[in-house]
N, C-alpha and C positions, 0 to 999 in steps of 0.2 A: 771369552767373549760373554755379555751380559746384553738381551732381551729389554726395549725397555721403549715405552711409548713417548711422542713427543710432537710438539704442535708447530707444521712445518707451517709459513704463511704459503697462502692460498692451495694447500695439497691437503688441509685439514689435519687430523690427529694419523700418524703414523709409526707402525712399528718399526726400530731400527735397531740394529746389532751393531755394538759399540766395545774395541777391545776395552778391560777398564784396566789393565794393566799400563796402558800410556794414561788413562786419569790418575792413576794413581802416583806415576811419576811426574806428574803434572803439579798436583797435588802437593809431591813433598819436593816439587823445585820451588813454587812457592813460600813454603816455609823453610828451607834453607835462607833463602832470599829476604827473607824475614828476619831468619836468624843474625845473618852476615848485618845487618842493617842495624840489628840490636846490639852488637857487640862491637861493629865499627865506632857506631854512634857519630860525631863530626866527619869522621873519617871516611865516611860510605854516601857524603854529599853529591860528590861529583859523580855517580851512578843514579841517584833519585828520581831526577826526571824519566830517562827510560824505563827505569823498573815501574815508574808509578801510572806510566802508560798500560804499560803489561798488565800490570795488579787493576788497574780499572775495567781494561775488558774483560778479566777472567771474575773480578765479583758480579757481574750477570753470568756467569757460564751456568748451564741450564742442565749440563750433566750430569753434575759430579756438588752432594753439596760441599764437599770437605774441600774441594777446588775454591769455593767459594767463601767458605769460611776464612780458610789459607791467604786469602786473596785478601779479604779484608783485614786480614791482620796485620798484615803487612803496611798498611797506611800507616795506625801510627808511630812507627818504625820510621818509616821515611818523613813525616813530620816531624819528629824530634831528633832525628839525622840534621832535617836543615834548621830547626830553631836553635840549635848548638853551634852549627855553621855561622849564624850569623852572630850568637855570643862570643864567638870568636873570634871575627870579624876577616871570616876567608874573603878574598876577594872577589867571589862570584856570589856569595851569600849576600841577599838584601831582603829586607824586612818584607818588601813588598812581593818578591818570589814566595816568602812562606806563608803568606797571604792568599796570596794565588794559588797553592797547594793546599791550603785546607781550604778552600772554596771547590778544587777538584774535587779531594776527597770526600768531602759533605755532598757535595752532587750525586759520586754515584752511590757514595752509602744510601741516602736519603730514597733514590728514584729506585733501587732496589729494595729497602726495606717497604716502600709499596706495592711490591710485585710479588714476592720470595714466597712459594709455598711452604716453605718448611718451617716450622714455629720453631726448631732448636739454631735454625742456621738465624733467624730473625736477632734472636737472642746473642747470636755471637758478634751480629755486626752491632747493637746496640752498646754493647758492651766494649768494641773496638771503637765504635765514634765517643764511648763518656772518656776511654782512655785519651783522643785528644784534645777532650774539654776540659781535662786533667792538665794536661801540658801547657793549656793559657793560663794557668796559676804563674807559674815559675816562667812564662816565656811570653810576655806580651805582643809578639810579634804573630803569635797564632791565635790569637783571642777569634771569637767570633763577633760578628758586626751583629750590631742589633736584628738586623733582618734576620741573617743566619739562624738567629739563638728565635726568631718568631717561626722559621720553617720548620727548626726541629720541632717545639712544641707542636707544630700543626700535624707534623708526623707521626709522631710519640698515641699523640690523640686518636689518630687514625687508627694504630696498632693497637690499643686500647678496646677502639671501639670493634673492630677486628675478633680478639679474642673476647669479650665477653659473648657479641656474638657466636663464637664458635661453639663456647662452654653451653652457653645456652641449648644448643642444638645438639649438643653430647647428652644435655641433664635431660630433654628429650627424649630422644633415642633411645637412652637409660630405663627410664621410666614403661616405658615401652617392653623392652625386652629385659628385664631381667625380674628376678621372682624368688622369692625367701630371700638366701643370704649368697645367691651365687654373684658371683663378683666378674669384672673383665679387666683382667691385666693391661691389656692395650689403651682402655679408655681410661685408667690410674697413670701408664702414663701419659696420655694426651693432659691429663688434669698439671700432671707434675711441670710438662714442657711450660704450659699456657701460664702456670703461677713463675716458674722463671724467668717467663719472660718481663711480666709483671714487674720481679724484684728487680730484675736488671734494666728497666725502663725510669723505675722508682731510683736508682742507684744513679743514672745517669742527670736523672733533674737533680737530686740531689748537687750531683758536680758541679751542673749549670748554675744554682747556687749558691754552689762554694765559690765560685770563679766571679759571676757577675752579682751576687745579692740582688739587692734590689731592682736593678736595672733587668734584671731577668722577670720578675714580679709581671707586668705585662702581658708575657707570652704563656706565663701560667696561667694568670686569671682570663683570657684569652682563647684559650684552647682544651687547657687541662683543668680549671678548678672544678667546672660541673662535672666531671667524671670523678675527679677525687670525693665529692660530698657525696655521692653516687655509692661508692666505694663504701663509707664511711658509716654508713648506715646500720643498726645492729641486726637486719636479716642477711647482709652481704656473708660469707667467709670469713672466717680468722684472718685467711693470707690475706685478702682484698684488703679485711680494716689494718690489719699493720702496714701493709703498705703505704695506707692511705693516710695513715698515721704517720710515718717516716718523711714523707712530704713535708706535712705540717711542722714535725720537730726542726727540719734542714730551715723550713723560712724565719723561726722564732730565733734559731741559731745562727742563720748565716744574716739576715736581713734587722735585725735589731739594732745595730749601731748606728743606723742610718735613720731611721725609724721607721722602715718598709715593713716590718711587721705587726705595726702598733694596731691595724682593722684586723686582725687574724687572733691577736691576741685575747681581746672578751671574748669571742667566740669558741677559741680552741682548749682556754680551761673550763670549764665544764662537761666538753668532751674528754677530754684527758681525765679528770676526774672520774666520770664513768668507766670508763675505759683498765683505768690504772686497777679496777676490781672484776676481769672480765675472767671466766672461765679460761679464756684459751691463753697460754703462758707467752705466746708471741706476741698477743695483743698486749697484755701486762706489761711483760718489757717494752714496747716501744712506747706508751701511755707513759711508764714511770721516765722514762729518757727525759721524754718530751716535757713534764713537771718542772725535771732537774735544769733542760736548759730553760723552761720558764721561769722560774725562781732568779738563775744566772746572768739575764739574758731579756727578760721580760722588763726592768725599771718599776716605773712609777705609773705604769699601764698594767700591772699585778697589783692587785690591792693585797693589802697584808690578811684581809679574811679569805681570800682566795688562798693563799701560801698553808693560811692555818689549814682551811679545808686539805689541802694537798698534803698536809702531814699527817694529817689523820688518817687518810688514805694509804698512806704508802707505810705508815705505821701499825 
């Protein structure tokens, strides 16, 4: 048994003793169920619905976070169960069922990554909803609706603003107590958690990019750009500006065809530029990326003295 406080409504915060050996198998009934789901693939259709009732009330479960993790993993699992179902045109499989299941799913990934105190379990379900923004690459039947693709941005933003706040109050804190060169392990990794989360929120617009291009462009510039220019700034972090940086490179890359990146492009080589010579090696890499799909990628909105500047740089 496991000690552990917890916010009952109207009984205020109380102490309760919780075996964790039934979380625990709680836990890895989930991810079996995950597993079976991943390896059925089409085949694990006609169980979907149930299980994805299951996995929805257990991603708020407020005990156990590996419950919750587990729980979210499982979504896209059962997402790309039925978008196969209908590639192959079972007879209970319809477009607008897998439709309706990533509208669950997004609902309660979304309505928990607003509540979740845990910054690594935030991180996991981020990371489980870009996996099914993945899946509307190859499966247009799970795409998201414009709305959808505007909640997440509003989301994403939220978790953003979230953690800097948090760091903020760490750099604080910091400031505060520590002296010479003594260090706190706990607060390296709260730093480590909070830059994950970052990368994996950055990974996921990304996808939103690769999937919609420019039609996605909206809910960026909407929710996310003033955090990114925020980000981008040369007193932010190394991880901040590559992050901030990796954005920029996905919209010149994935939104160019189209010409959704033509207002981003005078702007972003000059940053690039800067960038491409920056002390920190992560910022480097992702400034030179970014050049390479400018050059690829960029037309007849790269002037060819820009391109020269960019070889001198990277030269």
């Amino acid at each position: 048994f496991e000690s552990v406080t917890v916010d009952i409504p109207g009984m205020g915060h109380k102490r309760i003793s919780i075996r964790t050996s039934a979380l625990e198998e709680k836990s890895q009934a989930c991810q079996m169920l995950s597993t079976y789901a991943s390896e059925l693939k089409a085949g694990f259709f006609p169980f979907v619905e149930p299980v994805a009732q299951v996995m929805a009330e257990l991603i708020g479960f407020e005990y156990m976070e590996e419950v919750r993790v587990h729980a979210a993993g499982a979504m896209p699992e059962l997402v790309q169960a039925t978008a196969l179902a209908v590639r192959e045109g079972q007879p209970a499989a319809r477009p607008e069922m897998a439709a309706q299941l990533v509208a669950f799913a997004l609902d309660k990934l979304l309505g928990q990554m607003k509540e979740d105190p845990d910054v690594p379990t935030l991180s996991a379900m981020v990371e489980n909803l870009s996996s099914i923004v993945e899946l509307g690459v190859a499966h247009p039947c799970v795409q998201l609706t414009p709305e959808q693709q505007m909640t997440t941005a509003q989301v994403f933003a939220h978790l953003v603003k979230e953690s800097l706040e948090r760091r903020a109050e760490t750099a604080a804190e910091e400031a505060k107590k520590r002296t010479g060169d003594d260090e706190d392990e706990d607060e390296d990794m709260e730093d480590v958690d909070e830059e994950n989360l970052l990368t994996t929120i950055v990974e996921c617009v990304g996808q939103l990019l690769k999937c919609y291009q420019t039609a996605f462009i909206p809910a960026l510039e909407m929710h996310l750009l003033g955090l990114l220019q925020l980000l981008l700034t040369p007193d932010r972090s190394p991880s901040d500006r590559t992050a901030a940086l990796c954005v920029i490179d996905d919209i010149i890359e994935h939104c160019s065809a189209d010409g959704g990146s033509a207002t981003y492009i005078q702007q972003a080589a000059p940053m690039l530029h800067q960038y491409a010579a920056d002390p920190a090696a992560d910022v480097r890499q992702a400034a030179a990326y970014g050049l390479g799909v400018l050059a690829e990628h960029g037309g007849g909105h790269y002037a060819a003295v820009q391109a020269a500047q960019a070889a001198e740089v990277l030269l």
